[in-house]
C-alpha positions as CSV (number, residue, x, y, z in Angstrom):
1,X,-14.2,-21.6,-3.1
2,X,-11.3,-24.2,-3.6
3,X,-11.0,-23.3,-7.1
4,X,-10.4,-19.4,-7.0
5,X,-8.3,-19.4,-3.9
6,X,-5.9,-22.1,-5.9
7,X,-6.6,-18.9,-8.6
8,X,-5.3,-16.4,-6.2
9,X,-2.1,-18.5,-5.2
10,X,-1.3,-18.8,-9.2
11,X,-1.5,-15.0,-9.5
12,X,0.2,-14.8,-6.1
13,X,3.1,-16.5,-7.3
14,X,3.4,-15.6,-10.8
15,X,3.4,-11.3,-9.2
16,X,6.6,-12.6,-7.0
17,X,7.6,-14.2,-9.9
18,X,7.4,-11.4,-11.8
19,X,8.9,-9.1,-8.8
20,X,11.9,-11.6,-8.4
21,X,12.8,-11.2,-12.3
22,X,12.5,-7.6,-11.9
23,X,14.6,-7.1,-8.9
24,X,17.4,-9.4,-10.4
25,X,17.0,-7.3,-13.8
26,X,17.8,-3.7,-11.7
27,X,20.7,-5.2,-9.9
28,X,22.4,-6.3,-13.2
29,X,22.0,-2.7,-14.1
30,X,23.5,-1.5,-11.2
């Protein structure tokens, strides 16, 4: 139980992560 919810957060965060890099990426474009 404990270990794949602490799974989920790391995938959590890494996908906002990942979201947060691409947003910045599109408004250096812009």
């Amino acid at each position: 139980m404990y270990a794949s919810q602490s799974k989920y957060l790391c995938e959590l965060w890494y996908q906002t992560r990942a979201f947060q890099k691409d947003l910045s990426n599109k408004k250096e474009q812009m």
